[in-house]
N, CA, C and O atoms as a DFTB+ gen file, in Angstrom:
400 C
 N C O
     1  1     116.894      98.385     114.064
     2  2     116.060      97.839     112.996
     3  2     114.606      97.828     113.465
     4  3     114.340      97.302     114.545
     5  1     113.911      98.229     112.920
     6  2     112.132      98.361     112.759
     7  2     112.095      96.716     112.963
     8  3     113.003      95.930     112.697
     9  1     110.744      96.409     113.527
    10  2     110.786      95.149     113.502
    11  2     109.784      94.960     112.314
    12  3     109.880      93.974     111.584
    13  1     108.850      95.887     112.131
    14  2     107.680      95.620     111.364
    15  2     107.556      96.951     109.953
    16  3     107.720      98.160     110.121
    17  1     107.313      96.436     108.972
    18  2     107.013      97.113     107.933
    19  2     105.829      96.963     107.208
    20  3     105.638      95.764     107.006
    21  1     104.910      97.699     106.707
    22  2     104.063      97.838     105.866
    23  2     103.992      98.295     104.442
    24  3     103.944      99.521     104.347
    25  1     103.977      97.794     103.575
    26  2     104.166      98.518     102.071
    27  2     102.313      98.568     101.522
    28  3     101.764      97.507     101.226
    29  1     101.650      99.714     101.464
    30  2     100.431      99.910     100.646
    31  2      99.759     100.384     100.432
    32  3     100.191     101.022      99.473
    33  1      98.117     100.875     100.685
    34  2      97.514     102.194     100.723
    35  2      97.480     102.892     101.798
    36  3      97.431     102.093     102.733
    37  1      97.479     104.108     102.232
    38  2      97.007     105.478     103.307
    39  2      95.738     104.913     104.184
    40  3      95.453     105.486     105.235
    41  1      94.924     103.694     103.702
    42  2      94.242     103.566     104.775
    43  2      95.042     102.334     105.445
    44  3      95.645     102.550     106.497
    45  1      95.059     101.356     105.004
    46  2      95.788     100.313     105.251
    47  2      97.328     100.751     106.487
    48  3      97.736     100.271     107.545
    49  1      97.839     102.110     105.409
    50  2      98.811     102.000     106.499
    51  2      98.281     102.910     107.953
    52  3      98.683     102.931     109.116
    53  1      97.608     103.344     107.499
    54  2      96.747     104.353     108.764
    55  2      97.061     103.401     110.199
    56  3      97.732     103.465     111.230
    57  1      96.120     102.514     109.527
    58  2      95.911     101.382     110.300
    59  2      97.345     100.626     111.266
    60  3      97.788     100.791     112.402
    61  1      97.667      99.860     110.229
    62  2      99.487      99.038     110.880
    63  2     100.388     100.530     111.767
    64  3     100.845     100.547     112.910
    65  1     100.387     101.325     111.018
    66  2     100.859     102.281     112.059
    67  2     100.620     102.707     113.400
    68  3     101.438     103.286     114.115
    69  1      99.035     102.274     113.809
    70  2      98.818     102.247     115.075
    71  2      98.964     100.973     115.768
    72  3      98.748     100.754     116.960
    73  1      99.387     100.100     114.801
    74  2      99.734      98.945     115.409
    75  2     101.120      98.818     115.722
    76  3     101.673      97.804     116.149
    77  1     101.803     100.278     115.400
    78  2     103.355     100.101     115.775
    79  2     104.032      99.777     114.240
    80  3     105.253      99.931     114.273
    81  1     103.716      99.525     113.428
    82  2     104.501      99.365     112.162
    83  2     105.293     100.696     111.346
    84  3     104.727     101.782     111.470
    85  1     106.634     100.656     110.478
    86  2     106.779     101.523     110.356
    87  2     105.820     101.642     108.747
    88  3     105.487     100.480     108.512
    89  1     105.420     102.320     107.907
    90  2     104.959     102.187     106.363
    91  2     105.465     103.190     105.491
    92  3     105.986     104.251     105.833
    93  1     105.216     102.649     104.008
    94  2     105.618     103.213     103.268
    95  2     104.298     102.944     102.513
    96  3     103.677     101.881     102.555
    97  1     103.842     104.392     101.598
    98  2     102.789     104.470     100.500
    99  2     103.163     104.700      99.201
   100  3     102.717     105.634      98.536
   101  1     104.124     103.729      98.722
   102  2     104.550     104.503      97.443
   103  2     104.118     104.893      96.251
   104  3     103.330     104.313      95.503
   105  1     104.685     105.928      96.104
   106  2     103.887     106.590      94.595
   107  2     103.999     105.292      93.340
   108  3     104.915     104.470      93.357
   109  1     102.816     105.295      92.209
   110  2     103.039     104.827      91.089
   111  2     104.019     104.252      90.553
   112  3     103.953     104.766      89.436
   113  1     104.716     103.699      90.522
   114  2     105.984     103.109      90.089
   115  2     107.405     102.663      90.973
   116  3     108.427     102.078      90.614
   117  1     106.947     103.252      92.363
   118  2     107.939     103.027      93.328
   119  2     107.537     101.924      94.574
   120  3     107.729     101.965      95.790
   121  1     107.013     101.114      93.854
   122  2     106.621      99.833      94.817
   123  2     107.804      99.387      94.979
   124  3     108.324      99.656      96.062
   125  1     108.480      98.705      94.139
   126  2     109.477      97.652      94.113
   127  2     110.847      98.306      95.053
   128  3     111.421      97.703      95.960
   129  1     111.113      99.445      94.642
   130  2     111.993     100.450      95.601
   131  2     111.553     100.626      96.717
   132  3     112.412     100.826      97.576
   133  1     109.938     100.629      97.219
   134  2     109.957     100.546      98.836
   135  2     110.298      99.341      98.988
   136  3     111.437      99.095      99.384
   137  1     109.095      97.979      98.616
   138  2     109.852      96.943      98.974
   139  2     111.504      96.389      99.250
   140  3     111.719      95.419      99.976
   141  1     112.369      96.985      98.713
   142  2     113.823      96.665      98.552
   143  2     113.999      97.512      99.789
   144  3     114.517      96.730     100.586
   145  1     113.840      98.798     100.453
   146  2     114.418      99.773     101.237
   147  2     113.728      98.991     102.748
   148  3     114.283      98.784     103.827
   149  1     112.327      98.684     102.301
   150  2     111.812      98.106     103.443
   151  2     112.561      96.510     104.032
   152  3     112.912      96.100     105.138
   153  1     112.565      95.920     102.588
   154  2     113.267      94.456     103.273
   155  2     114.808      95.078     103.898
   156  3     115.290      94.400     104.805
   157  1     115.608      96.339     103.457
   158  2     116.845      96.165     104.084
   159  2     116.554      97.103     105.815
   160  3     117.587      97.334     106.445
   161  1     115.543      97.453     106.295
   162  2     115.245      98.181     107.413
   163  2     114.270      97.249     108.545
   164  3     114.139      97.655     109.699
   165  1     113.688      96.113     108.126
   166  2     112.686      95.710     108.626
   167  2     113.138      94.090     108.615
   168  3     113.809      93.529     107.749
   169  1     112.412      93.345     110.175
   170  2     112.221      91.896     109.814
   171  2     111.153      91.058     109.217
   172  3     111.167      89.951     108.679
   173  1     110.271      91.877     109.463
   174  2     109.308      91.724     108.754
   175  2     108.445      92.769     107.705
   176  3     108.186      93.916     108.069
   177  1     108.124      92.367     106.670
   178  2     107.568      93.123     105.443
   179  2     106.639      92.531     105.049
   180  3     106.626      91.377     104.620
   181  1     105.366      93.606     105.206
   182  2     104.046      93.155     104.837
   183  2     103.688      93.803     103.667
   184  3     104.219      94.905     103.529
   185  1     102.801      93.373     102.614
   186  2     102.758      93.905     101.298
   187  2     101.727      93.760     100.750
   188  3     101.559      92.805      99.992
   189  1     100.585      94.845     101.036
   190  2      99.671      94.928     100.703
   191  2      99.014      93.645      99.083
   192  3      99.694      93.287      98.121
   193  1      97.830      93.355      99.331
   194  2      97.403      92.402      98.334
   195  2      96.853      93.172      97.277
   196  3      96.710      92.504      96.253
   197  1      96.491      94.376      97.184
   198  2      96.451      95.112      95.902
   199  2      97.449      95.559      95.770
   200  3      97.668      95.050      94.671
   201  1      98.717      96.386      96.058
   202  2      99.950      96.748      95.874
   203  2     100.683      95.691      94.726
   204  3     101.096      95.872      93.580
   205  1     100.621      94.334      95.757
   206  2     101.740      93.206      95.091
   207  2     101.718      93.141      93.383
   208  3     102.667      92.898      92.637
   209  1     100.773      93.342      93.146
   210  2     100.656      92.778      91.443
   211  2     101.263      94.158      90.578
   212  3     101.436      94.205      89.360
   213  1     101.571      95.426      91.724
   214  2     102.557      96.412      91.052
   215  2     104.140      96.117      91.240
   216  3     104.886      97.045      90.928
   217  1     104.631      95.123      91.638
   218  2     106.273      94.976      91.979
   219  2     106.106      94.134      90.842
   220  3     105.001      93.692      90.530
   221  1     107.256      93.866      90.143
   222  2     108.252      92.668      89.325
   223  2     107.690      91.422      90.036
   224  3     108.014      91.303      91.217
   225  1     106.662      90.190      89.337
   226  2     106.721      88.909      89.524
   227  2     108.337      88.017      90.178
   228  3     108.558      86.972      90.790
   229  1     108.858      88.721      89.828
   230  2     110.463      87.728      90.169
   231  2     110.923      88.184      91.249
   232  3     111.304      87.420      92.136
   233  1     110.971      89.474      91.366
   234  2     110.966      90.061      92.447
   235  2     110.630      90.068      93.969
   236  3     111.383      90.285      94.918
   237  1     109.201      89.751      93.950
   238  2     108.218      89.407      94.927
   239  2     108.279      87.950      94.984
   240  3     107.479      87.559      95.834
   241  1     108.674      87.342      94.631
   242  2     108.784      86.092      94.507
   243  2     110.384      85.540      95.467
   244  3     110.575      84.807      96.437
   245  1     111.351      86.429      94.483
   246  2     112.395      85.820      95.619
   247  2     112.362      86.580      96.784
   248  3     112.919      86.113      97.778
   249  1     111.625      88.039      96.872
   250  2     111.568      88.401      98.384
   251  2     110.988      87.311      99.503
   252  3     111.509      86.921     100.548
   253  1     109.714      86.967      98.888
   254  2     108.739      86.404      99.197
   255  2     109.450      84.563      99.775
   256  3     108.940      83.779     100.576
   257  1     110.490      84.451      99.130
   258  2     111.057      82.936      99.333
   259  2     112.509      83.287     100.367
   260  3     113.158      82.464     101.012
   261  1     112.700      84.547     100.278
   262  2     114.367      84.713     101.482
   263  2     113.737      84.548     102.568
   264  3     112.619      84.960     102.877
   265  1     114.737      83.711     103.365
   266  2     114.791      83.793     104.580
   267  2     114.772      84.252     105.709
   268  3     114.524      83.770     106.814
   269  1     115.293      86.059     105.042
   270  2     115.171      86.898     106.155
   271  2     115.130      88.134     105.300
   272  3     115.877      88.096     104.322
   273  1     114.596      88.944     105.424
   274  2     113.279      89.079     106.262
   275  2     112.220      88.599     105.823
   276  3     112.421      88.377     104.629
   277  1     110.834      88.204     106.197
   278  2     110.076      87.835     106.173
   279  2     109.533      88.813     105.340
   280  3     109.604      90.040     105.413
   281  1     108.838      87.896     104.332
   282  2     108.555      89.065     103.536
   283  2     106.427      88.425     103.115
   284  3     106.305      87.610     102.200
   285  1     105.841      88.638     103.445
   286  2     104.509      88.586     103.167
   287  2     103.248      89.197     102.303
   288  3     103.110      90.420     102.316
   289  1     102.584      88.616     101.763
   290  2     101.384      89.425     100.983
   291  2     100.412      89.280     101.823
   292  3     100.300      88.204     102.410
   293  1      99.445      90.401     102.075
   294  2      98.697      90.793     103.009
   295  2      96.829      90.809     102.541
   296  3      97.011      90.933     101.330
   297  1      96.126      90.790     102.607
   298  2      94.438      91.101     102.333
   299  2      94.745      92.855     102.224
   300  3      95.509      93.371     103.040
   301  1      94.155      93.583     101.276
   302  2      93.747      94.779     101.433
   303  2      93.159      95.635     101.910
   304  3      92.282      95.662     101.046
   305  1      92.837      96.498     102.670
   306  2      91.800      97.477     103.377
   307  2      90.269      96.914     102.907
   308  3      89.407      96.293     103.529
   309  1      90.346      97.494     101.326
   310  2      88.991      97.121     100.524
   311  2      89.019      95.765     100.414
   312  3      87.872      95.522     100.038
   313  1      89.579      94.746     100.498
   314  2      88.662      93.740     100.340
   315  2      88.821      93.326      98.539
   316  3      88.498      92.285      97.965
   317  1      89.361      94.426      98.057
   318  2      89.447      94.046      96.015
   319  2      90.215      93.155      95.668
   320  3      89.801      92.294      94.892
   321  1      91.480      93.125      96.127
   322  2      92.517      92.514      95.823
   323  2      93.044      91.002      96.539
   324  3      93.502      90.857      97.672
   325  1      92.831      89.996      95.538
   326  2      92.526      88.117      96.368
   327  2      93.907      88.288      96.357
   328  3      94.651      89.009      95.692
   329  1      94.166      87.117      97.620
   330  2      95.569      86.857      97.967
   331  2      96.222      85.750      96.970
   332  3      95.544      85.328      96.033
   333  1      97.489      85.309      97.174
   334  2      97.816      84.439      95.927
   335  2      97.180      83.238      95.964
   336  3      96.220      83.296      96.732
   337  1      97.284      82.425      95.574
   338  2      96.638      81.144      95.396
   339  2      98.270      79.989      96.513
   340  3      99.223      79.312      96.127
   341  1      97.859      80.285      97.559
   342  2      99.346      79.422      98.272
   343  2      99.222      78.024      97.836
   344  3     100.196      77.389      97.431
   345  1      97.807      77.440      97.928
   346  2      97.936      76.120      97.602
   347  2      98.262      75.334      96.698
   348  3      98.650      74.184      96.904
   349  1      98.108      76.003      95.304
   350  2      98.418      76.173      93.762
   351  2     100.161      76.403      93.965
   352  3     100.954      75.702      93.338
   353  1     100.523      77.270      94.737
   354  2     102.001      77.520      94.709
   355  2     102.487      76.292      95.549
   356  3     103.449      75.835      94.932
   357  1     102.335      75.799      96.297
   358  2     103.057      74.988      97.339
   359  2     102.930      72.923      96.479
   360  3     103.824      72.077      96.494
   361  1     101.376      72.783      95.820
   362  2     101.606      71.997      94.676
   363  2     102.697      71.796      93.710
   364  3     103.238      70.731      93.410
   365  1     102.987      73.214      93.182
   366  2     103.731      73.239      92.084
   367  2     105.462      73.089      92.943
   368  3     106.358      72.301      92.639
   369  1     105.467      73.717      93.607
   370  2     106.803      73.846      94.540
   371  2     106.699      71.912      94.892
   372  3     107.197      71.220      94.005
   373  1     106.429      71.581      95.428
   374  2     106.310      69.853      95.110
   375  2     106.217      68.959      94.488
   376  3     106.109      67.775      94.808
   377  1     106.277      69.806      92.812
   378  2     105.821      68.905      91.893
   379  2     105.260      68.538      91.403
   380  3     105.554      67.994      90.338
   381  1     103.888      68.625      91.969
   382  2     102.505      68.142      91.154
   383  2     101.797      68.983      90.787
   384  3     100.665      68.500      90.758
   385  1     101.784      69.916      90.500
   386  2     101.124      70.647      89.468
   387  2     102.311      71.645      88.375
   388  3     103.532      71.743      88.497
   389  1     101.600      72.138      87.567
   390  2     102.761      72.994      86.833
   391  2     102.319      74.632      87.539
   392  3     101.454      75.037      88.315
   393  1     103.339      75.179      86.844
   394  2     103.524      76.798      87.451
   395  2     102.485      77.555      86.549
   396  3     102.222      77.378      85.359
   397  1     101.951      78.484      87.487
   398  2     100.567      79.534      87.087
   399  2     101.008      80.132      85.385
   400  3     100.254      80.899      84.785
């Protein structure tokens, strides 16, 4: 098993790959299918922060909440794409606020 995965752009993965990661760049519509191939090969899965808002909300969500593998949203190469709002999520996950 890979210990490390990357799901996102050609520069981004340029990058994690010299850091030892294995990546995937998937074409247009095949986010959610790397993500799934990556969580069953990898302990950890990193997922680009412009990528994420191309997978299924429910999806990324229960990846994002299993236990194993670790499944993460990442900052982007460029800098375009804001990360989620954790604090807004971890409120609502407690109760005091409502869901986005």
């Amino acid at each position: 098993m890979v210990a490390l995965h990357y799901i996102g752009d050609e520069i981004g993965a340029a990058g994690w790959r010299l850091a030892g990661a294995a990546v995937r760049v998937p074409e247009a519509g095949g986010e959610a299918a790397a993500l799934e191939a990556s969580r069953g090969e990898a302990a950890l899965v990193l997922v680009s922060a412009a990528l994420a808002p191309r997978i299924d909300a429910t999806q990324l969500r229960r990846a994002t909440a299993a236990p194993a593998p670790l499944v993460f949203v990442v900052p982007d190469t460029q800098g375009v794409a804001a990360l989620p709002d954790f604090a807004a999520r971890l409120r609502m996950q407690l109760g005091l606020g409502t869901e986005p």
